[in-house]
N, CA, C and O atoms as a printed pandas DataFrame, in Angstrom:
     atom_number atom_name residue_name chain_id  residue_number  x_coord  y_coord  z_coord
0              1         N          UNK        A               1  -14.714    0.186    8.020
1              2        CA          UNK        A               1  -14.146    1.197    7.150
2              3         C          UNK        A               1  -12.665    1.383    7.493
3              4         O          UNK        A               1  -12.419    1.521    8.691
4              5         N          UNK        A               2  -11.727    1.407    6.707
5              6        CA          UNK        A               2  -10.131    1.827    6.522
6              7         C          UNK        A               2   -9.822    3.250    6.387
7              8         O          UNK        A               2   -9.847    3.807    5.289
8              9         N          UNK        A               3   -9.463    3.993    7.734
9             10        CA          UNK        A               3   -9.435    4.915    7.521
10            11         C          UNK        A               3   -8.175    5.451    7.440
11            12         O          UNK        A               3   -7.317    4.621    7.737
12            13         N          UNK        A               4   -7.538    7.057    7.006
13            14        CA          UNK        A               4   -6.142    7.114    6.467
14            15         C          UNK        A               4   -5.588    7.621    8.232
15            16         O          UNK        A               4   -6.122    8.366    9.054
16            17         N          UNK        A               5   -4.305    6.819    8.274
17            18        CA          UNK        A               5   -3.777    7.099    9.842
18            19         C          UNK        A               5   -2.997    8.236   10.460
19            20         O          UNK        A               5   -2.628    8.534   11.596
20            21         N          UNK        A               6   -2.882    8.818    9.079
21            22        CA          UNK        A               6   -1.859   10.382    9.209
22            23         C          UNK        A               6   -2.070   11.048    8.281
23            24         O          UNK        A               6   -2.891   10.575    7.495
24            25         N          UNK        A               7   -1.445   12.451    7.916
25            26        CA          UNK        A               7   -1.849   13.473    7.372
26            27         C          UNK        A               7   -2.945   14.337    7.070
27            28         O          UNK        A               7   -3.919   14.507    7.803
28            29         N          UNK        A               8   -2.736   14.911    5.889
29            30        CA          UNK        A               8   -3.897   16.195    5.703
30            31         C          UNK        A               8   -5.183   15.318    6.069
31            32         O          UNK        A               8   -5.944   15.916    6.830
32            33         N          UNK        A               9   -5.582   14.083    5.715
33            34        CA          UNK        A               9   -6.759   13.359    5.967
34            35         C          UNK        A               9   -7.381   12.238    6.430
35            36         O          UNK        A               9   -8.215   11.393    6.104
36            37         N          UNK        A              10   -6.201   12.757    7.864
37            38        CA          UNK        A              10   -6.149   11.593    9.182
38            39         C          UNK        A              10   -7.682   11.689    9.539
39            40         O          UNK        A              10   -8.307   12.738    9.694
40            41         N          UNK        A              11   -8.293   10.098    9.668
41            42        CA          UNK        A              11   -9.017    9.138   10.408
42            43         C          UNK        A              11  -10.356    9.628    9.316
43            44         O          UNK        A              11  -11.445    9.574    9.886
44            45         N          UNK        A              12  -10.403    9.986    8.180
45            46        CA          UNK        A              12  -11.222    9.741    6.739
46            47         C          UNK        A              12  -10.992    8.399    6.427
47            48         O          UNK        A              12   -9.970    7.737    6.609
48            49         N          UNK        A              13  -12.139    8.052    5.901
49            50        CA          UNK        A              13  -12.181    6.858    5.057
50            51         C          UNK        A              13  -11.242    6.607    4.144
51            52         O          UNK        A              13  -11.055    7.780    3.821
52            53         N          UNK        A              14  -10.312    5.848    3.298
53            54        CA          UNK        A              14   -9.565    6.237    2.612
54            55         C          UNK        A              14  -10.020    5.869    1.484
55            56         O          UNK        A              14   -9.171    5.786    0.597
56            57         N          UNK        A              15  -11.408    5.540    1.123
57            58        CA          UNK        A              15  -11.952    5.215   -0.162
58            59         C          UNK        A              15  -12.555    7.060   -0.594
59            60         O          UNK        A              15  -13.058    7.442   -1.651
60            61         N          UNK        A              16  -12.281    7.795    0.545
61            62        CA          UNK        A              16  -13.129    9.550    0.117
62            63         C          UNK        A              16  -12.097   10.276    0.399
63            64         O          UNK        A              16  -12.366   11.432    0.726
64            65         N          UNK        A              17  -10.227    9.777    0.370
65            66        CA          UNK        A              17   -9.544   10.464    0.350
66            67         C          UNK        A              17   -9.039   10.474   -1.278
67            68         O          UNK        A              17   -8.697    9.548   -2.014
68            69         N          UNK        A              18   -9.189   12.498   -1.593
69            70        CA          UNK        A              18   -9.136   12.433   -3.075
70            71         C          UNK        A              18   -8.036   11.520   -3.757
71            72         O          UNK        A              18   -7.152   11.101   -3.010
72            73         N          UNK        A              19   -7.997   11.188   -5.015
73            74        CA          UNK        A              19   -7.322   10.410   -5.523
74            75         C          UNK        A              19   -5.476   10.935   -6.192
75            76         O          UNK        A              19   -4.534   10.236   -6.566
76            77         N          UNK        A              20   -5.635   12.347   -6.085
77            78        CA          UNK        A              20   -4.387   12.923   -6.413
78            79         C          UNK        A              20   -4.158   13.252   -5.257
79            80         O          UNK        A              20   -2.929   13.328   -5.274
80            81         N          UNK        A              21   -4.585   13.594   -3.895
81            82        CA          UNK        A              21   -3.463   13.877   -2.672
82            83         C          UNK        A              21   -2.844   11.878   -2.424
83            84         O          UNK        A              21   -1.662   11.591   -2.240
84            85         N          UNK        A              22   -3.925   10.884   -2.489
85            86        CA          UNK        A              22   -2.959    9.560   -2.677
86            87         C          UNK        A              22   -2.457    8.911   -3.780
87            88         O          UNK        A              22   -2.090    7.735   -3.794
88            89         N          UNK        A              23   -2.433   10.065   -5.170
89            90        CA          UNK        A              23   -1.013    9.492   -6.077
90            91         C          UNK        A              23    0.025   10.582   -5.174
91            92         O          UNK        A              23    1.161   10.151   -4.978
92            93         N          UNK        A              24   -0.196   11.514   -4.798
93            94        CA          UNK        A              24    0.926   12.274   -4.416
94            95         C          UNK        A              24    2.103   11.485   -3.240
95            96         O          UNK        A              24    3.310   11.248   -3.262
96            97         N          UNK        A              25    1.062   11.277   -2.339
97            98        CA          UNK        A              25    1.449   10.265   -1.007
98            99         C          UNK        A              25    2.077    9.243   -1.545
99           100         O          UNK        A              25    3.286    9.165   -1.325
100          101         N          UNK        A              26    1.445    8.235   -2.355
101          102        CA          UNK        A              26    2.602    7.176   -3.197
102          103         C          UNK        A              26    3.605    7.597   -3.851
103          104         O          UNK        A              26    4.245    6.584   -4.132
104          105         N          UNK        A              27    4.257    8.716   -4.365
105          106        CA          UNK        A              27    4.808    8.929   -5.118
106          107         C          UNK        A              27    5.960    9.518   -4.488
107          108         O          UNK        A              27    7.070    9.451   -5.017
108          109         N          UNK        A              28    5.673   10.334   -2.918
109          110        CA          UNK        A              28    6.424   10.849   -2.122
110          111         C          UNK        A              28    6.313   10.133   -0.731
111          112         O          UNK        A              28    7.515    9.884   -0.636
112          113         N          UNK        A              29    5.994    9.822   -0.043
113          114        CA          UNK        A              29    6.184    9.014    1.140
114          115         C          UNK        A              29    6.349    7.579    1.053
115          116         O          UNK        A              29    5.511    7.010    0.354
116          117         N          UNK        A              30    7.380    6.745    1.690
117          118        CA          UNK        A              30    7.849    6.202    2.295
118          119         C          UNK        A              30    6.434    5.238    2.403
119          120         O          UNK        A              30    5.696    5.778    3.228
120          121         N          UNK        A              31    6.170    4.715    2.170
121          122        CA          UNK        A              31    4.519    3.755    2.530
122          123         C          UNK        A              31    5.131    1.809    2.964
123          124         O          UNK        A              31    5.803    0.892    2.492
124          125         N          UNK        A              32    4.196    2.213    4.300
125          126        CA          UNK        A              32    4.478    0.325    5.082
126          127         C          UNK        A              32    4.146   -0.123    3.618
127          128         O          UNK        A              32    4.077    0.768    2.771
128          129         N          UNK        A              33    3.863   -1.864    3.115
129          130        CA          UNK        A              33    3.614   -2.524    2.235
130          131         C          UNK        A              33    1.591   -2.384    2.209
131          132         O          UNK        A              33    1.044   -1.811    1.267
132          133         N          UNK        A              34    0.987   -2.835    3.063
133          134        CA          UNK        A              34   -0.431   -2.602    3.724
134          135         C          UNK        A              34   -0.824   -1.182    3.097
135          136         O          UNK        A              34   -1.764   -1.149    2.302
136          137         N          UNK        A              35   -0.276   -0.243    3.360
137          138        CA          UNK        A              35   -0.782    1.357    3.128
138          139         C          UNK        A              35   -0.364    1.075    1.715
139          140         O          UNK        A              35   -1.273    1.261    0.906
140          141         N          UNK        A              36    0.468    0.785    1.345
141          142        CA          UNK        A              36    0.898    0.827   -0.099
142          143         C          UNK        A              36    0.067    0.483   -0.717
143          144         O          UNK        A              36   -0.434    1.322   -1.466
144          145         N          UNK        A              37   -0.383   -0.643   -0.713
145          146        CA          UNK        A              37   -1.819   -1.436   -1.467
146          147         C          UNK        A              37   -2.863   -1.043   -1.101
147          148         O          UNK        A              37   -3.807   -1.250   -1.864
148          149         N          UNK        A              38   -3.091   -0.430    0.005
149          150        CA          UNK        A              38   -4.594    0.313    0.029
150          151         C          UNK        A              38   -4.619    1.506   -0.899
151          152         O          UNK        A              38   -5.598    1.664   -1.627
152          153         N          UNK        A              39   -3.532    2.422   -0.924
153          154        CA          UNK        A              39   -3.137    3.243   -1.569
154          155         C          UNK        A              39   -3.522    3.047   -3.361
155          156         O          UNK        A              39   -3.915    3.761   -4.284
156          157         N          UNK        A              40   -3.216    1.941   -3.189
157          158        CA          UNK        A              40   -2.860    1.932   -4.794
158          159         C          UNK        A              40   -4.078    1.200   -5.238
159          160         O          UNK        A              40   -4.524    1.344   -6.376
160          161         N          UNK        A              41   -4.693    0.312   -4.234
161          162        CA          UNK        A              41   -6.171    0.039   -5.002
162          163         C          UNK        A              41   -6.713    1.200   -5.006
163          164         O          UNK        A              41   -7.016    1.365   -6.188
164          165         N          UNK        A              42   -7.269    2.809   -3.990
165          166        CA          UNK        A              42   -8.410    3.071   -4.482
166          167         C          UNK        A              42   -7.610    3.878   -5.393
167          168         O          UNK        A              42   -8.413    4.000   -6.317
168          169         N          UNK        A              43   -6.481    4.562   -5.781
169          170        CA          UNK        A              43   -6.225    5.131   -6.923
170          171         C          UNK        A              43   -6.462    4.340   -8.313
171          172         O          UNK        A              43   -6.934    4.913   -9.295
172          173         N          UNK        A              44   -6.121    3.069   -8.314
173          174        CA          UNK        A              44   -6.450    2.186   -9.545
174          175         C          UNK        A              44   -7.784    2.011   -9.352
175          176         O          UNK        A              44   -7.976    1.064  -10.116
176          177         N          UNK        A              45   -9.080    2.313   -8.759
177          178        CA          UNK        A              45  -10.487    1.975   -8.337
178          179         C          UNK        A              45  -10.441    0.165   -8.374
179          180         O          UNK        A              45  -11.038   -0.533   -9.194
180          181         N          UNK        A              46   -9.546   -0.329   -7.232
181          182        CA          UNK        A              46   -9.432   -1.906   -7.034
182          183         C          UNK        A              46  -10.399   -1.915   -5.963
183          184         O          UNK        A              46  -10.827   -0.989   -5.275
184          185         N          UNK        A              47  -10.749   -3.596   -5.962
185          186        CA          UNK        A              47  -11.273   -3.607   -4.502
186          187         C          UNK        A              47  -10.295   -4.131   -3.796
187          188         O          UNK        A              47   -9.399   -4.824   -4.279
188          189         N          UNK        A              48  -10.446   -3.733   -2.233
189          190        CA          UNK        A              48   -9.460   -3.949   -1.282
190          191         C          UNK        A              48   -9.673   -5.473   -0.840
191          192         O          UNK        A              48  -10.776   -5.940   -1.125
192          193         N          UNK        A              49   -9.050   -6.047   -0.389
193          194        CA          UNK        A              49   -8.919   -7.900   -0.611
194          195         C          UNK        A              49   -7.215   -7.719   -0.298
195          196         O          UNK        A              49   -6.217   -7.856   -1.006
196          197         N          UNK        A              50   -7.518   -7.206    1.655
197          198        CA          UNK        A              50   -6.379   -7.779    2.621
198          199         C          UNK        A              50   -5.858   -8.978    2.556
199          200         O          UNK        A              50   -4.636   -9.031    2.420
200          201         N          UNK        A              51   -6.663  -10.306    2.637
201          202        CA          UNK        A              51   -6.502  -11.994    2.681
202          203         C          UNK        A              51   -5.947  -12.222    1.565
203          204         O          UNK        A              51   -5.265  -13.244    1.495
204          205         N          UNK        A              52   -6.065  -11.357    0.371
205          206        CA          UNK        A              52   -5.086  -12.672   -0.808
206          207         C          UNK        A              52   -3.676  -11.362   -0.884
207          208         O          UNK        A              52   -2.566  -11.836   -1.123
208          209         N          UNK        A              53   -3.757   -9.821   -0.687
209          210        CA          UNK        A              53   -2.682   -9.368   -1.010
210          211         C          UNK        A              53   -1.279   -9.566   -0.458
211          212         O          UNK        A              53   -1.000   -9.729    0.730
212          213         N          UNK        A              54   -0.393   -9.527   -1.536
213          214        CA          UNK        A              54    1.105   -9.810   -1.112
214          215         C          UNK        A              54    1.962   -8.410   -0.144
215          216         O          UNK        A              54    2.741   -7.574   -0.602
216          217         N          UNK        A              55    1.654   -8.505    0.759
217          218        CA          UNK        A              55    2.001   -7.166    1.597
218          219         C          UNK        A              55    3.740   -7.172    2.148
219          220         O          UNK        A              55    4.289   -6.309    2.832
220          221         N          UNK        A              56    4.298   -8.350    1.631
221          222        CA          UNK        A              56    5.924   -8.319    2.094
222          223         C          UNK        A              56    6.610   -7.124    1.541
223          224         O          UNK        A              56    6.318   -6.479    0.535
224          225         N          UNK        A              57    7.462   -6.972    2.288
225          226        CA          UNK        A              57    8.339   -5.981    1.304
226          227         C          UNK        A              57    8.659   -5.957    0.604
227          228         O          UNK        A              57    8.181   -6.815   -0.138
228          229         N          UNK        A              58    9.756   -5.072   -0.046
229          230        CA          UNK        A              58   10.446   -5.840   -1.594
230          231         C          UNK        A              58   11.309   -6.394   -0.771
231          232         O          UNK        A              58   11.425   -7.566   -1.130
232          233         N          UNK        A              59   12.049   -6.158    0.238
233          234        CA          UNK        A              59   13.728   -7.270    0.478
234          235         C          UNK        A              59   12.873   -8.297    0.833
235          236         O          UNK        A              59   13.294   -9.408    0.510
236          237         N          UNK        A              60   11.553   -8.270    1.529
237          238        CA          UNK        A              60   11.486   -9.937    1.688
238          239         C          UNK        A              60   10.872  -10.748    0.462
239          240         O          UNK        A              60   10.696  -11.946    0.681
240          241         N          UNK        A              61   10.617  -10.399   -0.453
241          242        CA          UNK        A              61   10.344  -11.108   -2.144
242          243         C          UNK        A              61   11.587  -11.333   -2.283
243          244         O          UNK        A              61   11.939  -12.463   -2.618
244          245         N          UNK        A              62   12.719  -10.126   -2.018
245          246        CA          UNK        A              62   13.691  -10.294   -3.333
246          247         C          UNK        A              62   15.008  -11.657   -2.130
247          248         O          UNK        A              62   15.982  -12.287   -2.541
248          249         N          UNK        A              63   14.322  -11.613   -0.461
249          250        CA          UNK        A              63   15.214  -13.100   -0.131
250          251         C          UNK        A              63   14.284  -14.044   -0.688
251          252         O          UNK        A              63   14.978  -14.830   -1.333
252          253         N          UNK        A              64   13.773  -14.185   -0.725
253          254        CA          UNK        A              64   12.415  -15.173   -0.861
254          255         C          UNK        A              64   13.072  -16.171   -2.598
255          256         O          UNK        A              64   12.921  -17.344   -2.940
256          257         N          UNK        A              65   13.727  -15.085   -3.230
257          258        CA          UNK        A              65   14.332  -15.400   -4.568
258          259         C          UNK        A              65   15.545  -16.153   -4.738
259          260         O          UNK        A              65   15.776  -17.168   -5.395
260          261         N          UNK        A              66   16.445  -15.260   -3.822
261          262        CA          UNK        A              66   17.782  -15.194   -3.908
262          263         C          UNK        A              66   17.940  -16.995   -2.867
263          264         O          UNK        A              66   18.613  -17.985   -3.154
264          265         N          UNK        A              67   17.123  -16.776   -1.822
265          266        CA          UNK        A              67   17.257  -18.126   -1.596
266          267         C          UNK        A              67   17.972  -19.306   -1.812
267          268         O          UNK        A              67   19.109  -19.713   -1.576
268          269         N          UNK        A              68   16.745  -19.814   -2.440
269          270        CA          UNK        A              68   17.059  -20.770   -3.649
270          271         C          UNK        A              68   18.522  -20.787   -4.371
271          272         O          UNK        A              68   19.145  -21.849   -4.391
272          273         N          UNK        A              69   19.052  -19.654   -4.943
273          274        CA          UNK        A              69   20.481  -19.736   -5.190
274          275         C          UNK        A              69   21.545  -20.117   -4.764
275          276         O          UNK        A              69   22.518  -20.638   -5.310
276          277         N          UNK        A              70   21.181  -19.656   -3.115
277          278        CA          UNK        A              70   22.393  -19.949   -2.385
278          279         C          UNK        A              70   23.143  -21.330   -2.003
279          280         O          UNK        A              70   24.274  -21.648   -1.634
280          281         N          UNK        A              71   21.937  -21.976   -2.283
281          282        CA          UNK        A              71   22.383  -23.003   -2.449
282          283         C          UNK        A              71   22.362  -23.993   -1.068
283          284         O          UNK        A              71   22.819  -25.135   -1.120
C-alpha cells in the first residue's frame, strides 16, 4: 500500500485520501514528479503503474528536447 508521506493525512493509504484535499494538494503544493502521478491517478480514478510512468521532471523532458537542437 502507498501511503501519503505528509500532511493532514500522513501515513493513510493514498487511494482513501479524499479526492478534493488531493485536487487541492495538486493545485497548491509543489509535488516531486512520483507524488505528482500518484496524485493525479487516484483523483482521475487511474491505476497506479510506477514501471511504465514518466516521472522526470519537466526541465528534464524539456533537455531531453532541446538536445537534439543544439546541435
Amino acid at each position: 500500500m502507498i501511503t501519503m508521506p505528509f500532511g493532514r493525512y500522513k501515513n493513510r493509504g493514498i487511494t482513501t485520501v479524499p479526492r478534493g484535499y488531493l485536487r487541492w494538494l495538486r493545485d497548491n503544493v509543489p509535488l516531486e514528479p512520483q507524488m505528482a502521478y500518484l496524485v493525479n491517478c487516484v483523483i482521475d480514478k487511474q491505476p497506479i503503474d510506477l514501471e511504465s510512468a514518466d516521472l522526470r521532471t519537466d526541465e528534464e523532458k524539456v533537455a531531453e528536447i532541446v538536445k537534439p537542437w543544439e546541435g
